[in-house]
N, C-alpha and C positions, 0 to 999 in steps of 0.2 A: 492580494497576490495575483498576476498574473498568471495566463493560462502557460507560459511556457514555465512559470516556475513553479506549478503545480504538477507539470510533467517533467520535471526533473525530480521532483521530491519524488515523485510515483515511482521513476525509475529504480532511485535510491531505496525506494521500500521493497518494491521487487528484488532487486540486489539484496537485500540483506534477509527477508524470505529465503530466498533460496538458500542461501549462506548458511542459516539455521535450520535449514530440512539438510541440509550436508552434514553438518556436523551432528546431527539429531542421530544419522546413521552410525554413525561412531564413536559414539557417547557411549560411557558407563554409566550402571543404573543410579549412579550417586550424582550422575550430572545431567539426565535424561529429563529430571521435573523441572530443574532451572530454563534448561533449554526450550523445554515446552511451554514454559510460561511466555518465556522471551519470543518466541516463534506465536503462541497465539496473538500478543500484543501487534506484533510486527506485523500479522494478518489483517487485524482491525484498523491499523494505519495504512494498510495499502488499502482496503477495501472504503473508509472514508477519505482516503484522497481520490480515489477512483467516481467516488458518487460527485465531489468538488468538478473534478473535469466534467462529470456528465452534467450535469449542471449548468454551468458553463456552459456547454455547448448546446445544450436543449433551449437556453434561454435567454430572449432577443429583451433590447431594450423596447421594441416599438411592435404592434402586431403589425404584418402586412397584409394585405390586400391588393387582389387583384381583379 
């Protein structure tokens, strides 16, 4: 996967983070554990896409030297 499609995905995770910290505010207690669960998962996807881009970007094919 390419680095720009790794930050669209990231995008997407954040977007839908959020999404579920909004609705998390105004949820009933009968819908409050679903949501949290869905919201921790969503965390964990934004947080390993996030180490993919750093990754990515910390690391060259060739060292250089100067």
């Amino acid at each position: 996967m390419s680095l720009r499609d790794l930050a669209r995905e990231l995008y997407r995770a954040q977007q839908q983070v959020e999404r579920l910290e909004k609705l998390l505010l105004s949820a009933s207690v009968a819908e409050e554990m679903e949501i949290r669960r869905e919201l921790e998962e969503a965390r964990a996807e934004r947080v390993q896409l996030q180490k993919m881009i750093n990754g990515r970007k910390d690391s060259s094919p060739l060292p250089r030297r100067f």
